[in-house]
KEVO-529897 format. One record per residue (C-alpha): residue number from 1; residue in one letter; chain; x, y, z. Coordinates in steps of 0.02 Angstrom, whole numbers. Example, Ala and Ser with C-alpha at 12.3 -4.5 7.8 and 13.67 -1.06 7.14 Angstrom:
% residues 2
PT    k  r  c      c1      c2      c3
PT    1  a  A     615    -225     390
PT    2  s  A     684     -53     357
END
This chain:
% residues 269
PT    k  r  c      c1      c2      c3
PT    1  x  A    4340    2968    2771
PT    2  x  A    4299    2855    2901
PT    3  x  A    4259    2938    3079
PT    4  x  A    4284    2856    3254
PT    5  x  A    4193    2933    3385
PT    6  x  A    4105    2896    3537
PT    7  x  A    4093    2924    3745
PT    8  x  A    4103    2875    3906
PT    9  x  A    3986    2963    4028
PT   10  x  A    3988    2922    4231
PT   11  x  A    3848    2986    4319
PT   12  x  A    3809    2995    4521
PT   13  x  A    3630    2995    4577
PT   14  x  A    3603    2974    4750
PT   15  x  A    3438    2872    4726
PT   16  x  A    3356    2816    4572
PT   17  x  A    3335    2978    4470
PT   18  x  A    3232    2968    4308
PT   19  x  A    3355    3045    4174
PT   20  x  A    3316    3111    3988
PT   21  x  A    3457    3083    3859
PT   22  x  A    3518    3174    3699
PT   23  x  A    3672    3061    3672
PT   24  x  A    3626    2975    3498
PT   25  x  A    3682    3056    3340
PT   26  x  A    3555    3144    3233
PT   27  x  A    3440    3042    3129
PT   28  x  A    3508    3131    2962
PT   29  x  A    3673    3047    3014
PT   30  x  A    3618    2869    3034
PT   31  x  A    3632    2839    2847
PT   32  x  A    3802    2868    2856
PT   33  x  A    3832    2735    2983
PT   34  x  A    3961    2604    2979
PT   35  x  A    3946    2508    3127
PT   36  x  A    3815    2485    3256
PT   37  x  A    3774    2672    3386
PT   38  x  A    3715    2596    3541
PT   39  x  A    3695    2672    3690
PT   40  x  A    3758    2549    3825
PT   41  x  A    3756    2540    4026
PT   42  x  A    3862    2461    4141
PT   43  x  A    3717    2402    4261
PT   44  x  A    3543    2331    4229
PT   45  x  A    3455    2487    4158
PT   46  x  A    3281    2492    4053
PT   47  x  A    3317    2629    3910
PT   48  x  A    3170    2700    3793
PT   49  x  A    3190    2788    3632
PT   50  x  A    3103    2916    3560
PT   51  x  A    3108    3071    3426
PT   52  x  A    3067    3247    3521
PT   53  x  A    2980    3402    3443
PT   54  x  A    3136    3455    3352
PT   55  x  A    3150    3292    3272
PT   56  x  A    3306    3218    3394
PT   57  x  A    3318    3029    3447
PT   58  x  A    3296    3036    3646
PT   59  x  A    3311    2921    3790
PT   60  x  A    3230    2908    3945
PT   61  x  A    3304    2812    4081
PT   62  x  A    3298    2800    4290
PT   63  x  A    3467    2798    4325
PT   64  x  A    3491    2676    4495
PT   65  x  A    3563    2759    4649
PT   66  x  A    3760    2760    4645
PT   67  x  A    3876    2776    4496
PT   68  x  A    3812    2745    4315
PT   69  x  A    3930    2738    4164
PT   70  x  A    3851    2788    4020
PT   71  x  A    3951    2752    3832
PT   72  x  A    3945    2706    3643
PT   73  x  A    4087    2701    3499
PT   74  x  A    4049    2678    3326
PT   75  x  A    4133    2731    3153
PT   76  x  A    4035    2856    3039
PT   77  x  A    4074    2913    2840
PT   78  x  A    4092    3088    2822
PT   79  x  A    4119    3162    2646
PT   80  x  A    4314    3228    2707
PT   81  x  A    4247    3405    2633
PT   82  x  A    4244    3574    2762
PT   83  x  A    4065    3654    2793
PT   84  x  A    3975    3717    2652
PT   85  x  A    4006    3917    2622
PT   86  x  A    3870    4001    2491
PT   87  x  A    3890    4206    2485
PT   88  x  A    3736    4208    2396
PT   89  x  A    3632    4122    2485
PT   90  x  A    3494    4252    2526
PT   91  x  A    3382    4308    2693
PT   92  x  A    3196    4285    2682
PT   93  x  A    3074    4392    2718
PT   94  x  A    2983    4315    2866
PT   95  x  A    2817    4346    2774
PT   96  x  A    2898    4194    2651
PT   97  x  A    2960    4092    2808
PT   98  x  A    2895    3917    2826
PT   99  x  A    2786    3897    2983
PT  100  x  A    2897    3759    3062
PT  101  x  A    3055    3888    3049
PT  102  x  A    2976    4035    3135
PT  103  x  A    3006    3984    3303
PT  104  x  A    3203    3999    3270
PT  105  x  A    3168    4182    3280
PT  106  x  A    3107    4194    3446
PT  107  x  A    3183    4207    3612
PT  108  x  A    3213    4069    3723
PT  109  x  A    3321    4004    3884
PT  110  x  A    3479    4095    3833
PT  111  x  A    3440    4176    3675
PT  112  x  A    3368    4330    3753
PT  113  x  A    3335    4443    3606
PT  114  x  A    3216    4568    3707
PT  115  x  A    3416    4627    3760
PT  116  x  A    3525    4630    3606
PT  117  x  A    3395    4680    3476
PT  118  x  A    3454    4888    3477
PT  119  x  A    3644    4819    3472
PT  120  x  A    3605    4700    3335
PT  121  x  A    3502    4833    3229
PT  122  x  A    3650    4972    3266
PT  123  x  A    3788    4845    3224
PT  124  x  A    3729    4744    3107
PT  125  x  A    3575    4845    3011
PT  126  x  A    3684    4927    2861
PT  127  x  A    3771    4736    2798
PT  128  x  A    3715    4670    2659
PT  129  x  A    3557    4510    2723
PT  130  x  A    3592    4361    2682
PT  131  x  A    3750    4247    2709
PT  132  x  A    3853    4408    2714
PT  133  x  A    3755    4467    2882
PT  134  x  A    3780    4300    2941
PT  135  x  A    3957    4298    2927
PT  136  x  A    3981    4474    2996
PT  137  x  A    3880    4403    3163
PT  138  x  A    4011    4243    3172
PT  139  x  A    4146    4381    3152
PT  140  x  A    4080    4483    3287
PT  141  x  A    4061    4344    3420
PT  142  x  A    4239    4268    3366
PT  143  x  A    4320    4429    3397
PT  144  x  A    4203    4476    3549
PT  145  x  A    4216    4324    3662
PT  146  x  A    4386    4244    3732
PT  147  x  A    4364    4048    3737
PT  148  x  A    4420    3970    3923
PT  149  x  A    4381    3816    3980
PT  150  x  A    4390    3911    4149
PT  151  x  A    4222    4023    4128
PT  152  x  A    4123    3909    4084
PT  153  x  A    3942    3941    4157
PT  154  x  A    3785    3827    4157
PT  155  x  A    3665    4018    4187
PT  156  x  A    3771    4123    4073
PT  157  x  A    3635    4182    3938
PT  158  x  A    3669    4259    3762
PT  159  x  A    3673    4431    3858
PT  160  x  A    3788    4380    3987
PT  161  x  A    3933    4324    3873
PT  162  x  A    3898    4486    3776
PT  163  x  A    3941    4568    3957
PT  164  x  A    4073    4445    4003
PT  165  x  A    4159    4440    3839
PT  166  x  A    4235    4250    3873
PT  167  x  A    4149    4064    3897
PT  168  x  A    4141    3905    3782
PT  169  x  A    4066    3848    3614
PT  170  x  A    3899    3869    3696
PT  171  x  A    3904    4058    3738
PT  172  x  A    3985    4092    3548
PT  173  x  A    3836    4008    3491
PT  174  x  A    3706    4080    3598
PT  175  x  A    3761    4248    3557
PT  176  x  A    3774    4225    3384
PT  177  x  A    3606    4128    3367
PT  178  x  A    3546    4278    3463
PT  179  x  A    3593    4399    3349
PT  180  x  A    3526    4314    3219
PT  181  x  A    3359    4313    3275
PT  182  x  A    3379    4504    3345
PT  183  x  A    3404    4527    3136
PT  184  x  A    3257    4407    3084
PT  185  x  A    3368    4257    3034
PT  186  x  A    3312    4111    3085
PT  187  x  A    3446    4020    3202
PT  188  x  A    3455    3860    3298
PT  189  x  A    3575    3782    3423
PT  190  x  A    3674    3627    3363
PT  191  x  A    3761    3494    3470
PT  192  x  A    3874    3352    3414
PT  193  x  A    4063    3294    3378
PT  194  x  A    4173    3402    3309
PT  195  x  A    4358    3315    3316
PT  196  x  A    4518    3388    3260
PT  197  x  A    4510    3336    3092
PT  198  x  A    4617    3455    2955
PT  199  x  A    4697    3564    3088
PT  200  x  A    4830    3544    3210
PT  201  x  A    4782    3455    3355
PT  202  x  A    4716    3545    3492
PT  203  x  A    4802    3513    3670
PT  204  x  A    4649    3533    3770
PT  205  x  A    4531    3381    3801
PT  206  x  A    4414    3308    3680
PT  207  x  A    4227    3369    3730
PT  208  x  A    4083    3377    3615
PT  209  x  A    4042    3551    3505
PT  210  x  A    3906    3673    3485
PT  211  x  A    3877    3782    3348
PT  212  x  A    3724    3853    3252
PT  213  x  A    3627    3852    3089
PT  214  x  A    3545    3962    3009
PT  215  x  A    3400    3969    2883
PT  216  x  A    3445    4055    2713
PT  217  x  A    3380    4016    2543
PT  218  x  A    3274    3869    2591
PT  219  x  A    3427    3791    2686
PT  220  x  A    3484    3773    2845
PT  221  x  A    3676    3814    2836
PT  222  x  A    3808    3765    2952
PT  223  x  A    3905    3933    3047
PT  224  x  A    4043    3930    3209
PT  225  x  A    4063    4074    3275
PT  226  x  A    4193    4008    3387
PT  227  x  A    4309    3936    3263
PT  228  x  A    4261    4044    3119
PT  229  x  A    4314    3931    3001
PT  230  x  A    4233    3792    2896
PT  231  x  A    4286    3634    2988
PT  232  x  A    4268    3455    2911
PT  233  x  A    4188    3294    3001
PT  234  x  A    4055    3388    3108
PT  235  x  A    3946    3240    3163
PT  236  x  A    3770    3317    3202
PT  237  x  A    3682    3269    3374
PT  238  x  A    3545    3382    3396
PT  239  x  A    3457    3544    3364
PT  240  x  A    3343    3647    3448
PT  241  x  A    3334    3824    3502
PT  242  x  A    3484    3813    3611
PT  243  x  A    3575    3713    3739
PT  244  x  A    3400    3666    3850
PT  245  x  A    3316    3591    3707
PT  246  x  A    3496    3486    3686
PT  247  x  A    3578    3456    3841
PT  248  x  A    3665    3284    3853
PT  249  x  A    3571    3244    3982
PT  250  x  A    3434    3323    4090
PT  251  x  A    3414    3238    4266
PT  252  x  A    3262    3256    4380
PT  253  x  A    3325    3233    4555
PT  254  x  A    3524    3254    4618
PT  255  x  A    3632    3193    4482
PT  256  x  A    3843    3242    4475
PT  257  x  A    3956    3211    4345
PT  258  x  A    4071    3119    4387
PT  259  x  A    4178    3072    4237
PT  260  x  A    4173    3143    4051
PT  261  x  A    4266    3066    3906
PT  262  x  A    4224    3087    3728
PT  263  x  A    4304    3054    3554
PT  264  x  A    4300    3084    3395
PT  265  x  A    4452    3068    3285
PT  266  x  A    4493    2994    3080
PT  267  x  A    4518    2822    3074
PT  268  x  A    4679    2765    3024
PT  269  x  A    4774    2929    3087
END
């Protein structure tokens, strides 16, 4: 299937504010391609790519004082098939880990595992590892935390949607990835589109997704805790270990929001 997608960002910075980006899709995606992904600016602005640690395509701008629109569309292929599911994919032992994965088990930002680790082992310690563990984690967090709009929070850590019991794709992930690491899984944050392709539409407004993978039999495998359900025409922005090492955009100086629009949608429906 073909996939439209795309944004349009407004930004506020009071004075020029130098600004780092995460708005391209992921470099595994580019292949799939159909048109042209390029970042555009409705003022004068020199832009500067590059690929971070996790292997993401970056930008670095100074956003000029005032009001900056930020905003790309392009159409992507995407196989029209729902996330893969494998029941048998199995759990290394971290002994048999490679070195570049290990970091997916440790804390970070708002994966604190040094708090959930006696929950996860009480919980979670008697399922079978492997995809099956997995799976009992996504059902966990599905059933745990309420999704509203409403609670979102920017501070809220793994822990604190545990406590709070409701947030957005981000906490659902957080706590999951969490979880996941508590049970020596390996688990990263994701980012990207996620439009409501093969399900009734959904009457909130279009914003972009987070979910995790995580690292079983030599893969990394795609998991939502917040849907719970394999999905079809994920389009993959970023990874990292959660939403600090992906956050559209990470401003240093006064920067507001202003306006948020994003797409993502099968062409030709």
């Amino acid at each position: 299937m073909r996939i439209r997608a795309g944004y349009n960002l407004t930004y506020e910075c009071p004075k020029p504010t130098p600004m780092l980006l995460v708005l391209e899709i992921h470099p595994s995606r580019r292949v799939d391609l159909l048109t042209e992904q390029v970042i555009g600016f409705d003022r004068p602005i020199a832009a500067r790519g590059y690929i971070d640690s996790f292997g993401n395509a970056c930008t670095r701008i100074e956003a000029p004082a005032g009001l900056t629109t930020i905003s790309t569309t392009f159409e992507i292929y995407d196989s029209g098939k729902p996330d893969v599911v494998a029941p048998e994919a199995i759990q290394h032992d971290i002994k048999d880990l490679p070195d570049e994965v290990l970091t997916f088990l440790l804390g970070s930002r708002y994966c604190d595992t040094d708090r959930l680790g006696d929950f996860a082992w009480a919980t979670f310690g008697d399922t079978k590892p492997g995809w099956s563990r997995v799976q009992a984690i996504c059902d966990f967090v599905h059933n745990h935390i309420a999704f509203n709009y409403q609670n979102a929070d920017a501070l809220r850590t793994a822990h604190g949607g545990f406590i709070d019991r409701t947030g957005v794709c981000r906490d659902f992930a957080h706590l999951a990835i969490t979880l996941c690491r508590c049970m020596n899984i390996p688990a990263r944050y994701c980012t990207g589109y996620l439009g409501d392709i093969g399900i009734p539409p959904v009457p909130d407004p279009m914003d972009f997704s987070a979910w995790f993978q995580a690292y079983l039999s030599g893969h990394w495998f795609t998991f939502d805790a917040r849907h719970n359900h394999p999905r079809i025409g994920r389009i993959l922005m970023a990874t990292g270990r959660d939403a600090t090492d992906v956050a559209l955009s990470t401003s240093f100086g006064s920067s507001r929001l202003a306006h948020f629009e994003v797409i993502a949608e099968e062409v030709g429906t």
